[in-house]
PyMOL Python script that loads the backbone (N, CA, C, O; Angstrom):
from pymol import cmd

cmd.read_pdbstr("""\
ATOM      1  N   UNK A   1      38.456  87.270  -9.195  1.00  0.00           N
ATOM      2  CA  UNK A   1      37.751  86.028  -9.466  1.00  0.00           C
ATOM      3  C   UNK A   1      38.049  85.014  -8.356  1.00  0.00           C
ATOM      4  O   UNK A   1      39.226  84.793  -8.071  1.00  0.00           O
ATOM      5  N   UNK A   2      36.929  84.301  -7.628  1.00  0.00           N
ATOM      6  CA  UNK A   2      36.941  83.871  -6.967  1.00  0.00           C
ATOM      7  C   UNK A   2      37.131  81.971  -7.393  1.00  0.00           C
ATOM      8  O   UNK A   2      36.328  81.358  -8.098  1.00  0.00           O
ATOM      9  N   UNK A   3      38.624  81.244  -6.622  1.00  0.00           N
ATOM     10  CA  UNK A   3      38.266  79.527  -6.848  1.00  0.00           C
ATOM     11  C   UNK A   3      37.137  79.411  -7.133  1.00  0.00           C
ATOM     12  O   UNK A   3      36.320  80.320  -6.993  1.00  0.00           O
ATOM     13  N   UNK A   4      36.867  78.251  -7.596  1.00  0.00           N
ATOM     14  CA  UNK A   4      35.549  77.048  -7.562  1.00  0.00           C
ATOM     15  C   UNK A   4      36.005  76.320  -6.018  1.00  0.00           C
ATOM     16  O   UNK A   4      37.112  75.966  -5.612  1.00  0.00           O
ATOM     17  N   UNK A   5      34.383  76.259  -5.248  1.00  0.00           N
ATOM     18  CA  UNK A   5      35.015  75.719  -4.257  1.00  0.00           C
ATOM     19  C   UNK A   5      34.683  74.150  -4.469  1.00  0.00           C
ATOM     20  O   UNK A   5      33.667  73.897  -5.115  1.00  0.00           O
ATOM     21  N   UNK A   6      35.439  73.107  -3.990  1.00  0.00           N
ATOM     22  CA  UNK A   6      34.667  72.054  -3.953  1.00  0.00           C
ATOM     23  C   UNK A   6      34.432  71.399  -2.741  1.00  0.00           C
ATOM     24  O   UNK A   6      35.266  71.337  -1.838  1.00  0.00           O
ATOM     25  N   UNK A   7      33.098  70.814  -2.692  1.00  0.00           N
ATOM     26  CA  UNK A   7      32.561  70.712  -1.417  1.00  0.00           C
ATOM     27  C   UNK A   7      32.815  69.855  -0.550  1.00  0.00           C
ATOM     28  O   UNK A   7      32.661  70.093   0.647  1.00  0.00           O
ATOM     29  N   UNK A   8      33.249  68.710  -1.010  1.00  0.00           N
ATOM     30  CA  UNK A   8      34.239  67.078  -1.065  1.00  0.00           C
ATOM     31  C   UNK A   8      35.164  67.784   0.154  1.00  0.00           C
ATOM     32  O   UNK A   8      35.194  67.657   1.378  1.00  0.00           O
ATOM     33  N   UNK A   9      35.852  68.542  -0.764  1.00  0.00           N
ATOM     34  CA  UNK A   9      37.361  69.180   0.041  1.00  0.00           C
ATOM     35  C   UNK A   9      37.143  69.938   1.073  1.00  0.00           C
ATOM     36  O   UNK A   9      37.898  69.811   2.038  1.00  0.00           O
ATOM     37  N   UNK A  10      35.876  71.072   1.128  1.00  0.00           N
ATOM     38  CA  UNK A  10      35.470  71.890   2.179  1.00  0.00           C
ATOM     39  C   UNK A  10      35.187  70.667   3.229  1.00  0.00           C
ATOM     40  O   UNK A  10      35.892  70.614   4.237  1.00  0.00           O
ATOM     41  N   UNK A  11      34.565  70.063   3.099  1.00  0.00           N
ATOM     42  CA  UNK A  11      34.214  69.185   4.165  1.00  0.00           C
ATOM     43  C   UNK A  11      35.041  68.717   5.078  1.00  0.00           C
ATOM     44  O   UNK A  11      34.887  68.948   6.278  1.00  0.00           O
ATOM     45  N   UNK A  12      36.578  67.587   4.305  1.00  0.00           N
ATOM     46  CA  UNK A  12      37.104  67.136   4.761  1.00  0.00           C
ATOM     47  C   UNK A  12      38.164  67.795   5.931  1.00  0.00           C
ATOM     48  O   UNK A  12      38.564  67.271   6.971  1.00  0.00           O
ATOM     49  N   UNK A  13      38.553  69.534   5.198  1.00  0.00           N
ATOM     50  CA  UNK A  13      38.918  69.914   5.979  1.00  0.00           C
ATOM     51  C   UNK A  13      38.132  70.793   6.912  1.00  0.00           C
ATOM     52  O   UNK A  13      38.779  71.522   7.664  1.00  0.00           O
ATOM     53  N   UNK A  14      37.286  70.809   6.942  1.00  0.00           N
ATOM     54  CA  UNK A  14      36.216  71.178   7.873  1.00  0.00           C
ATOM     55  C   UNK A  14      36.087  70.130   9.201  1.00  0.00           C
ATOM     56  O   UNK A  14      36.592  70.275  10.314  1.00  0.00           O
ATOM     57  N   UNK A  15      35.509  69.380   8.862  1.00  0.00           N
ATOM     58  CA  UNK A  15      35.434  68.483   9.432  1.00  0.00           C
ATOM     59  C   UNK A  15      36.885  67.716  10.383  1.00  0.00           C
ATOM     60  O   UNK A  15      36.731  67.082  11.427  1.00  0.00           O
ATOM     61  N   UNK A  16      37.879  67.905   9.889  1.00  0.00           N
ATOM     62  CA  UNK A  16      38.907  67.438  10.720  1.00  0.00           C
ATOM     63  C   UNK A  16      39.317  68.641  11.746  1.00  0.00           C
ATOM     64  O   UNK A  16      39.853  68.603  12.854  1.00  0.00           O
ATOM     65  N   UNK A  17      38.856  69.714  10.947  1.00  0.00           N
ATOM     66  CA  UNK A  17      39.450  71.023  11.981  1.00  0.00           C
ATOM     67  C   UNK A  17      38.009  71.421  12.707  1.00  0.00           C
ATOM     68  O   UNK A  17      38.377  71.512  13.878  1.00  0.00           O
ATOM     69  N   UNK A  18      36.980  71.631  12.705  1.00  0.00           N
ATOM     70  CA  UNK A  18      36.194  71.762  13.039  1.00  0.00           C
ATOM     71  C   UNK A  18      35.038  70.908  13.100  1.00  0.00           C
ATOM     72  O   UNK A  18      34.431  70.906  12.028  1.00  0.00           O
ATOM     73  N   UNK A  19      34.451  70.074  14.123  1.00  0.00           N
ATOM     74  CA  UNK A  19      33.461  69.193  14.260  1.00  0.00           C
ATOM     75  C   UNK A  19      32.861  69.225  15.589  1.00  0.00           C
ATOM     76  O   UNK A  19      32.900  68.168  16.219  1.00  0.00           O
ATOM     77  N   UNK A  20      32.366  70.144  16.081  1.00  0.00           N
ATOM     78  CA  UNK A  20      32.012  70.156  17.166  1.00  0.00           C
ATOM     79  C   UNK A  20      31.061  69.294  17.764  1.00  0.00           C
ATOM     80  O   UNK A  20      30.929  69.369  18.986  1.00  0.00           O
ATOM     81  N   UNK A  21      30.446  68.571  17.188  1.00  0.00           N
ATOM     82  CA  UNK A  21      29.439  67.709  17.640  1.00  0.00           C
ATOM     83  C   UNK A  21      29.508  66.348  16.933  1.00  0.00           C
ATOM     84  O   UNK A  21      28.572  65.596  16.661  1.00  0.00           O
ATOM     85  N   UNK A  22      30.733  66.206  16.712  1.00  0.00           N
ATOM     86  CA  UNK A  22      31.642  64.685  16.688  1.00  0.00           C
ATOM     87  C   UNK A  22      30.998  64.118  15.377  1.00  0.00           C
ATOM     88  O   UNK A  22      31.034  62.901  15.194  1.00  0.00           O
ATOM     89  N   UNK A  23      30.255  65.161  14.218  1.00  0.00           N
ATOM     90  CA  UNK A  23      29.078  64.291  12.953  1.00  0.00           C
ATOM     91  C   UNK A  23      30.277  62.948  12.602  1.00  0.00           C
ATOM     92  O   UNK A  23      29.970  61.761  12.711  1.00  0.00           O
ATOM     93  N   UNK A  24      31.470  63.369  12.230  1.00  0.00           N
ATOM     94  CA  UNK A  24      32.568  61.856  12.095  1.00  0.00           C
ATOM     95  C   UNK A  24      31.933  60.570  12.401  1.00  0.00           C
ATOM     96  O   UNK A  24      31.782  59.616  11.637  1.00  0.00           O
ATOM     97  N   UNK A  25      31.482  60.714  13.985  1.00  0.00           N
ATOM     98  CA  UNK A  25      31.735  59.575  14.289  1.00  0.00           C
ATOM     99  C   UNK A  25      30.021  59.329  14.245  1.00  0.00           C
ATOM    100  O   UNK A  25      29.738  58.508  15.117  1.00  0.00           O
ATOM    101  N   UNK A  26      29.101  59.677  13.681  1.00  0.00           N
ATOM    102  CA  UNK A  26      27.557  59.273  13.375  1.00  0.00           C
ATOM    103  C   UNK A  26      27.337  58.076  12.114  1.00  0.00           C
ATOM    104  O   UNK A  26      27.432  58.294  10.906  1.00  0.00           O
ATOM    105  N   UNK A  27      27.061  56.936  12.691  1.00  0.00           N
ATOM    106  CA  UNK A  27      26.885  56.298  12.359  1.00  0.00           C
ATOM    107  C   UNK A  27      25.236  55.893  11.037  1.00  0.00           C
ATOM    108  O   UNK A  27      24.981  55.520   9.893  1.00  0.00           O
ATOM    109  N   UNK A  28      24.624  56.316  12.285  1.00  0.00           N
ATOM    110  CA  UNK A  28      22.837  56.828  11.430  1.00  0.00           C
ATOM    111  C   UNK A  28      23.165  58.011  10.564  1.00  0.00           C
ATOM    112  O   UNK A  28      23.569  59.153  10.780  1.00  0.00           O
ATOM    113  N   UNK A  29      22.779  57.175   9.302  1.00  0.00           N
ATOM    114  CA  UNK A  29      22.722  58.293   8.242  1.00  0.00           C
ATOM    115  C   UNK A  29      21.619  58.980   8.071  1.00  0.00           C
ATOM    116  O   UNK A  29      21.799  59.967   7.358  1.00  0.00           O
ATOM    117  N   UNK A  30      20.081  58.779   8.613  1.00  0.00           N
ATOM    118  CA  UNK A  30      19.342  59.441   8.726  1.00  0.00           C
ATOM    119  C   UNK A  30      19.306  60.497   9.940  1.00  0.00           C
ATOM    120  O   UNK A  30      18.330  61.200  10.205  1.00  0.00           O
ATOM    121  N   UNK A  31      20.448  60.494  10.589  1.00  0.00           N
ATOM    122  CA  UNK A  31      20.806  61.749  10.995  1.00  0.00           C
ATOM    123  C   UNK A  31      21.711  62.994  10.692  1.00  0.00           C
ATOM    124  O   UNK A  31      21.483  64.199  10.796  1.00  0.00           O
ATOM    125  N   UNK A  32      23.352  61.951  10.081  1.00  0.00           N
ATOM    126  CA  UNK A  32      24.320  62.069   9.992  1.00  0.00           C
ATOM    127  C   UNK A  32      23.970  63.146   8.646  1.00  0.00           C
ATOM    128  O   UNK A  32      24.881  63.807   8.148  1.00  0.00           O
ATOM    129  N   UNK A  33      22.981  63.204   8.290  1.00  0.00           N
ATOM    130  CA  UNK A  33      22.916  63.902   6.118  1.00  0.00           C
ATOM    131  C   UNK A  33      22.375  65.427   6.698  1.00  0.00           C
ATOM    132  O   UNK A  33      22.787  66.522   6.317  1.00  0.00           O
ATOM    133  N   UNK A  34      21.564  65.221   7.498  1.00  0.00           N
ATOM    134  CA  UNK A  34      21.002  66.688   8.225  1.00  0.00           C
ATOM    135  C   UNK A  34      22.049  67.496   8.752  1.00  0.00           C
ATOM    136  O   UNK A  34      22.191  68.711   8.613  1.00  0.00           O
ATOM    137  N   UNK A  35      22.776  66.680   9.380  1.00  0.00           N
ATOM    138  CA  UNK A  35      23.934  67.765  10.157  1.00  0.00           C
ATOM    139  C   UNK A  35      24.891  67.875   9.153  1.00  0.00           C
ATOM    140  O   UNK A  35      25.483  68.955   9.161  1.00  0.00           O
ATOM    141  N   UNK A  36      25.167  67.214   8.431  1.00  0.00           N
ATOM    142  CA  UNK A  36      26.355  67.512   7.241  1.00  0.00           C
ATOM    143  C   UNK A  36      26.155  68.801   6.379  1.00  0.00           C
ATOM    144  O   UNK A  36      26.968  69.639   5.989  1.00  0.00           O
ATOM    145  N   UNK A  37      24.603  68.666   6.186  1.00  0.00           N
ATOM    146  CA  UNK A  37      23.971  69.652   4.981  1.00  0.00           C
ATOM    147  C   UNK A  37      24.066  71.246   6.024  1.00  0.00           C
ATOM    148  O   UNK A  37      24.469  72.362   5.696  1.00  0.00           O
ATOM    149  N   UNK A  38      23.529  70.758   7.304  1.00  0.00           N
ATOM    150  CA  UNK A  38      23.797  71.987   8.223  1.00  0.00           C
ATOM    151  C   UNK A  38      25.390  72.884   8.439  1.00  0.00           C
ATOM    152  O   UNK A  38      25.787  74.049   8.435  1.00  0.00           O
ATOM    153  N   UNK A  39      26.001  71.345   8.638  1.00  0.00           N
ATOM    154  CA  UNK A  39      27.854  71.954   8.779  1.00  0.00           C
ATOM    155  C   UNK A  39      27.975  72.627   7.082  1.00  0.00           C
ATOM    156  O   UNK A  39      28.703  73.590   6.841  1.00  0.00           O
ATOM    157  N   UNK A  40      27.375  72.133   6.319  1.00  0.00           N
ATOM    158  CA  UNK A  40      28.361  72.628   4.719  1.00  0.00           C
ATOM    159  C   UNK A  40      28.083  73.747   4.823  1.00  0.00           C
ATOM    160  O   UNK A  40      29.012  74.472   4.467  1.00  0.00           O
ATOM    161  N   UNK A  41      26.528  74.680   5.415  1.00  0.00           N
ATOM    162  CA  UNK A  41      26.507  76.034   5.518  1.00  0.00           C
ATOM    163  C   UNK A  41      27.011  76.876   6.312  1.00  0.00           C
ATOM    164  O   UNK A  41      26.888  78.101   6.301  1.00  0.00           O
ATOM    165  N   UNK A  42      27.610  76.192   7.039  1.00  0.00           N
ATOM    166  CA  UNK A  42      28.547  77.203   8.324  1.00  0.00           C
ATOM    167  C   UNK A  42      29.903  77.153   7.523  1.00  0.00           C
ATOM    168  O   UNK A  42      30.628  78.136   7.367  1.00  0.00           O
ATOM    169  N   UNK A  43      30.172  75.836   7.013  1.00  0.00           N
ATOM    170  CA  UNK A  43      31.719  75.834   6.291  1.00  0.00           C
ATOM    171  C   UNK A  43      32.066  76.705   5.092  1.00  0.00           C
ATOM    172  O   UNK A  43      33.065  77.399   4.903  1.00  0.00           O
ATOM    173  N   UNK A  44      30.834  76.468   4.210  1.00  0.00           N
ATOM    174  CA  UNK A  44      30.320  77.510   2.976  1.00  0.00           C
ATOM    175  C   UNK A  44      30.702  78.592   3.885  1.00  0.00           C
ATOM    176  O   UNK A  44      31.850  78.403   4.288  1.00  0.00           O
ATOM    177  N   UNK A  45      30.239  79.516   4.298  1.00  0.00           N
ATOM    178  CA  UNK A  45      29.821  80.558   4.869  1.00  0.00           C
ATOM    179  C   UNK A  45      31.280  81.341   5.233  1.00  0.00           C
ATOM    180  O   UNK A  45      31.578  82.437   4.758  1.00  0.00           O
ATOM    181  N   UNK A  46      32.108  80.590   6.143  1.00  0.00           N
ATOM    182  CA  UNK A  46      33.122  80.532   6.515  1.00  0.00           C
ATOM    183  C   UNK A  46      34.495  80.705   5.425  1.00  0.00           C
ATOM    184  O   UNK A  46      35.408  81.529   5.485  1.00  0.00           O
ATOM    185  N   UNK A  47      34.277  79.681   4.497  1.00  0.00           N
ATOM    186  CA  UNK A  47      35.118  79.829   2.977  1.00  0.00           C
ATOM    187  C   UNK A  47      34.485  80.957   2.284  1.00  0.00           C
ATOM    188  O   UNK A  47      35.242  81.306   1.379  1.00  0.00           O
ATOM    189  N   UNK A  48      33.494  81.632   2.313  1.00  0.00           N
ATOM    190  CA  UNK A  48      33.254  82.424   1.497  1.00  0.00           C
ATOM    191  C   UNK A  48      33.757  83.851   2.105  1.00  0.00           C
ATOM    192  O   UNK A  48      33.928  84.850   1.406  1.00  0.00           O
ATOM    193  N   UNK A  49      34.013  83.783   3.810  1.00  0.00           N
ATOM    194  CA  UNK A  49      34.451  85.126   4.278  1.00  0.00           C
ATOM    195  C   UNK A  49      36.064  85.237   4.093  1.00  0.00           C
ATOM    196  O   UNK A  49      36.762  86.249   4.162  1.00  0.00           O
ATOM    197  N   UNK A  50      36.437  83.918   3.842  1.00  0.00           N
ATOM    198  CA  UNK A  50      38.364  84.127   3.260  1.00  0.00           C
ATOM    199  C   UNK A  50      38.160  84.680   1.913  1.00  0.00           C
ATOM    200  O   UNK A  50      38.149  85.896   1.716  1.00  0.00           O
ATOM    201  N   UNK A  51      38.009  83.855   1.033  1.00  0.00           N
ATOM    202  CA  UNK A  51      37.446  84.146   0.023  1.00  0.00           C
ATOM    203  C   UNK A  51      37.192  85.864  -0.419  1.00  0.00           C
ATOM    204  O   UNK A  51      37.649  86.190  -1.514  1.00  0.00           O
ATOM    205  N   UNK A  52      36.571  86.805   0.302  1.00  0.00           N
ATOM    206  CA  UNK A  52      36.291  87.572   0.253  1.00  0.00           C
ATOM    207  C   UNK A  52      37.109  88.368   0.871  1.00  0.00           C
ATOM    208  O   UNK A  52      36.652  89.486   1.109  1.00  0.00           O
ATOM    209  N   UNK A  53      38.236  88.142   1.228  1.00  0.00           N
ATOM    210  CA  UNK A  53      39.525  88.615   2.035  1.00  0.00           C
ATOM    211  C   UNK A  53      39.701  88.690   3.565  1.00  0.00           C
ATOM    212  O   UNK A  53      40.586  89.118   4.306  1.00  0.00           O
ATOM    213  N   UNK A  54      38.440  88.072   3.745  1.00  0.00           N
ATOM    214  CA  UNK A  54      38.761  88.860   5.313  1.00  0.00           C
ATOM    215  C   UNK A  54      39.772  87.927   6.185  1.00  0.00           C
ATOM    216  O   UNK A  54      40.055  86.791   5.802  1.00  0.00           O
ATOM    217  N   UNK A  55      40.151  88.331   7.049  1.00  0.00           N
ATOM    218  CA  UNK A  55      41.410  87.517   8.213  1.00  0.00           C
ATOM    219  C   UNK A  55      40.474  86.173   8.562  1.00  0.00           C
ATOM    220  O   UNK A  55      39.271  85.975   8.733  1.00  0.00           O
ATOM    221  N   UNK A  56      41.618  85.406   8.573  1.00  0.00           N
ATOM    222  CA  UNK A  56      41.917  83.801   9.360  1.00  0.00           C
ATOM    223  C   UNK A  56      40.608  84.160  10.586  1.00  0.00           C
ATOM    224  O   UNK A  56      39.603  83.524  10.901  1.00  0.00           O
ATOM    225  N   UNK A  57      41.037  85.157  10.949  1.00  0.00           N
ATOM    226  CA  UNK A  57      40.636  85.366  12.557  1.00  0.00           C
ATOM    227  C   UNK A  57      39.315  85.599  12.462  1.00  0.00           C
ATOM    228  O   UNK A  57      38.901  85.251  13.568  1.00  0.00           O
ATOM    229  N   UNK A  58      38.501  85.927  11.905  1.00  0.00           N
ATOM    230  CA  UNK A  58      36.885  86.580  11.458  1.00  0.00           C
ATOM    231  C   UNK A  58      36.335  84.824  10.918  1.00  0.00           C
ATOM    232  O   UNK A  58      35.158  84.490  11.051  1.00  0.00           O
ATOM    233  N   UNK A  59      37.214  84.030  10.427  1.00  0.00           N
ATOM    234  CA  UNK A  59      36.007  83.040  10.272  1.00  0.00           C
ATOM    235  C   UNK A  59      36.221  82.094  11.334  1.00  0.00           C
ATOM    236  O   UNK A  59      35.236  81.377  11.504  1.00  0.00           O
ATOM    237  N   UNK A  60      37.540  81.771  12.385  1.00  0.00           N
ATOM    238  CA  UNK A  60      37.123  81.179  12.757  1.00  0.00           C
ATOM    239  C   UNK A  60      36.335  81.338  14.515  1.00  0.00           C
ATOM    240  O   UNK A  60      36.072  80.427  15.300  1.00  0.00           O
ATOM    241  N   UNK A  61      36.131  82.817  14.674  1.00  0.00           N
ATOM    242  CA  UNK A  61      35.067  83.562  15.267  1.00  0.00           C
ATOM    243  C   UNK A  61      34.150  83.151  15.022  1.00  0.00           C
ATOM    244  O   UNK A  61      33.586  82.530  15.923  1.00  0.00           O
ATOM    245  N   UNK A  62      33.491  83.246  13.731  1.00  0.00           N
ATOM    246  CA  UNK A  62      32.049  82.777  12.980  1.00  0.00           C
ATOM    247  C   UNK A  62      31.641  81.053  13.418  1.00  0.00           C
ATOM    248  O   UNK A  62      30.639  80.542  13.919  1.00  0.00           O
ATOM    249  N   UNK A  63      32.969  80.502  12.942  1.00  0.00           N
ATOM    250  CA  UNK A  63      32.529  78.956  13.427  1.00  0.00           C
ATOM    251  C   UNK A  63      32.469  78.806  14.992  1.00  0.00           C
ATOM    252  O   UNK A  63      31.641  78.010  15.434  1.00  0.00           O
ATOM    253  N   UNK A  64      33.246  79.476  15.843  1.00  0.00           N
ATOM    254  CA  UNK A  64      32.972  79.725  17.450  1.00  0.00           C
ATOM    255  C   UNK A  64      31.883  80.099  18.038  1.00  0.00           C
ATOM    256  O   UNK A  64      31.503  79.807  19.172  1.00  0.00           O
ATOM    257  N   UNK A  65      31.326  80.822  17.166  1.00  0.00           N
ATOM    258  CA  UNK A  65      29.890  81.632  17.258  1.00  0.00           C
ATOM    259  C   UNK A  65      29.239  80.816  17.052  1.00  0.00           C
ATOM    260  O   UNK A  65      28.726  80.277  18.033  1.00  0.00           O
ATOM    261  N   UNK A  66      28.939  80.336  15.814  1.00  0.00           N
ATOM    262  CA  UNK A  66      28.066  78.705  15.700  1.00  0.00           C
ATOM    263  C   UNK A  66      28.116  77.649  16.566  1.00  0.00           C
ATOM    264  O   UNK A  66      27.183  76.924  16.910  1.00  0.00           O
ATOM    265  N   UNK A  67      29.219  77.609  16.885  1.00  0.00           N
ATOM    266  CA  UNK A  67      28.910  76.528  17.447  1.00  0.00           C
ATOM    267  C   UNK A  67      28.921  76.810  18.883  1.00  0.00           C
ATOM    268  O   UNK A  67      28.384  75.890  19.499  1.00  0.00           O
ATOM    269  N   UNK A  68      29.331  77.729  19.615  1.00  0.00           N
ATOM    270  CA  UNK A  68      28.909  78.056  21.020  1.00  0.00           C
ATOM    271  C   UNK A  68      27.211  78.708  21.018  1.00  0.00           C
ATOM    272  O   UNK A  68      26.483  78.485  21.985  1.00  0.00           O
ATOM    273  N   UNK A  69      26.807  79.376  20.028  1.00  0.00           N
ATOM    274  CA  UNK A  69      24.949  79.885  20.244  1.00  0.00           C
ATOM    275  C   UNK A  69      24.875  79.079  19.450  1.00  0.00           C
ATOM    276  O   UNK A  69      24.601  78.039  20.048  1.00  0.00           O
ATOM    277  N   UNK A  70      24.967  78.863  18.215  1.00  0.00           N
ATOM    278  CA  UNK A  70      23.668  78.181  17.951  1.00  0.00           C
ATOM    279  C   UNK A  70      23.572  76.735  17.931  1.00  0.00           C
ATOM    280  O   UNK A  70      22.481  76.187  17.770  1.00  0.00           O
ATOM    281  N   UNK A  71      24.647  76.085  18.085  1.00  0.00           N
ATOM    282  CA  UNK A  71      24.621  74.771  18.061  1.00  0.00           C
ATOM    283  C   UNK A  71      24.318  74.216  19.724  1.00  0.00           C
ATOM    284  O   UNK A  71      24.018  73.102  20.153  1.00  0.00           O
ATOM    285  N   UNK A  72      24.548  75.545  20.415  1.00  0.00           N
ATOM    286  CA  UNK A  72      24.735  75.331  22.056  1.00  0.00           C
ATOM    287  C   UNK A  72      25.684  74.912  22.889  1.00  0.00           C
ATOM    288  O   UNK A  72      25.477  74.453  24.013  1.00  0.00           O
ATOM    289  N   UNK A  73      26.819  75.067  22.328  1.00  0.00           N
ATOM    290  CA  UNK A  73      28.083  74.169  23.248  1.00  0.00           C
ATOM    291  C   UNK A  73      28.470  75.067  24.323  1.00  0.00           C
ATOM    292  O   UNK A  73      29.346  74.627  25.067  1.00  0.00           O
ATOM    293  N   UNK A  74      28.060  76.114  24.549  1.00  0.00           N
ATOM    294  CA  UNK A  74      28.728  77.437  25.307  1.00  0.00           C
ATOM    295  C   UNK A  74      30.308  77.443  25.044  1.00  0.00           C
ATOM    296  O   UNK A  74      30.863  76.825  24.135  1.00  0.00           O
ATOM    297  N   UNK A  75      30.869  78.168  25.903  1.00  0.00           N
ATOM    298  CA  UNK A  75      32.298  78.675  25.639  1.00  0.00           C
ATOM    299  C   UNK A  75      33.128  78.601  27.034  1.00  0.00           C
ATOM    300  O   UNK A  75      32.832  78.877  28.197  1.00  0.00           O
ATOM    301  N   UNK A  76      34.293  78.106  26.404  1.00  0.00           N
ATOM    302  CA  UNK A  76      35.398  78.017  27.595  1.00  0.00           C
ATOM    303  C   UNK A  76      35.715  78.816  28.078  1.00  0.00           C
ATOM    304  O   UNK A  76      35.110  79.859  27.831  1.00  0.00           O
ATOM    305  N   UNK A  77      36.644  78.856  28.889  1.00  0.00           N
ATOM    306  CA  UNK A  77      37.386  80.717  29.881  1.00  0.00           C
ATOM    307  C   UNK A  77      38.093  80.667  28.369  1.00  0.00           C
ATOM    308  O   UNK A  77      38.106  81.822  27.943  1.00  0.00           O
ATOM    309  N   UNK A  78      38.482  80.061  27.735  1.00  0.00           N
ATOM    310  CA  UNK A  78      39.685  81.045  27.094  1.00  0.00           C
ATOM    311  C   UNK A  78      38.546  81.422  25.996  1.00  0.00           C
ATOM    312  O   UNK A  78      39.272  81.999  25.186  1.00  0.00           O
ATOM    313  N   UNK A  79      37.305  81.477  25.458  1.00  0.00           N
ATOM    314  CA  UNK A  79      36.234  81.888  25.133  1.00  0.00           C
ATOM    315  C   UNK A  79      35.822  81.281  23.807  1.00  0.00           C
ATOM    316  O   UNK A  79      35.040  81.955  23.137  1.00  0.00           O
ATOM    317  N   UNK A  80      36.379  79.660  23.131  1.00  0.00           N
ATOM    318  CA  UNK A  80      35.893  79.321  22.529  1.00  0.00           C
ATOM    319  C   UNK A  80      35.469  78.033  23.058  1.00  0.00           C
ATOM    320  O   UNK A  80      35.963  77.477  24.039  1.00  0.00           O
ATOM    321  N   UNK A  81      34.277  77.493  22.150  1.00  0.00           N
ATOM    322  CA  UNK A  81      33.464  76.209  22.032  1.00  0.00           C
ATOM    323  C   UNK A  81      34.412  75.529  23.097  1.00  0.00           C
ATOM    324  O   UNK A  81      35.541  75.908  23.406  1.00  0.00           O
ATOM    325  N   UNK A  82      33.588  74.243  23.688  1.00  0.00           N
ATOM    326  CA  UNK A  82      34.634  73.039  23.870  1.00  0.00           C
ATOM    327  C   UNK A  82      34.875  72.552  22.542  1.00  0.00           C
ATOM    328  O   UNK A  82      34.439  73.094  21.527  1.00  0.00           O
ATOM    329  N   UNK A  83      35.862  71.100  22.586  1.00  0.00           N
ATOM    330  CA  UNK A  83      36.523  70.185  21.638  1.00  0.00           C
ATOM    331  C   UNK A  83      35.936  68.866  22.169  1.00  0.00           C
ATOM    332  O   UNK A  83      36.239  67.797  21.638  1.00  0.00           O
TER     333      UNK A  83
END
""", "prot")
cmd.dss("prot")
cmd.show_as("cartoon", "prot")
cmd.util.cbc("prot")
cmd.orient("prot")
C-alpha cells in the first residue's frame, strides 16, 4: 500500500530541490499556475517511481531528462541540467 501523497508537500520539496526554471521566483500568476501544474507532473511522476521502489537514482535521471529535453536546458559535462 502505497502513502497518500500530498501535493502541498510534493511541491515544496520539489521545488527547493528541483526548479529549474526558477517558477519560485515568478511573480505573474498567469504564468506562474501553468508551470506549477506542469512541474506537479514531473514531481508526481517522479514520487510515483520511489513509490514504486525504484532507486533515488532513476528519478532523479527522469527530472534531468525533463528538464535538459524537454524543458530545454541542455546538460553540463558532468551531464546534468544547469542550476
Amino acid at each position: 500500500m502505497n502513502p497518500k501523497l500530498e501535493l502541498g508537500r510534493l511541491r515544496q520539496i520539489g521545488w527547493d530541490e528541483w526548479d529549474p526554471i526558477g517558477i519560485r521566483s515568478i511573480d505573474d500568476r498567469s504564468w506562474r499556475g501553468p508551470a506549477a501544474d506542469e512541474y506537479d507532473a514531473y514531481l508526481l511522476h517522479a514520487a510515483s517511481l520511489l513509490l514504486g521502489g525504484a532507486e533515488k537514482k532513476r528519478a532523479v535521471e527522469y527530472l534531468d531528462m525533463i528538464a535538459s529535453e524537454h524543458i530545454g536546458l541542455g546538460r553540463t559535462e558532468a551531464g546534468h541540467p544547469p542550476r
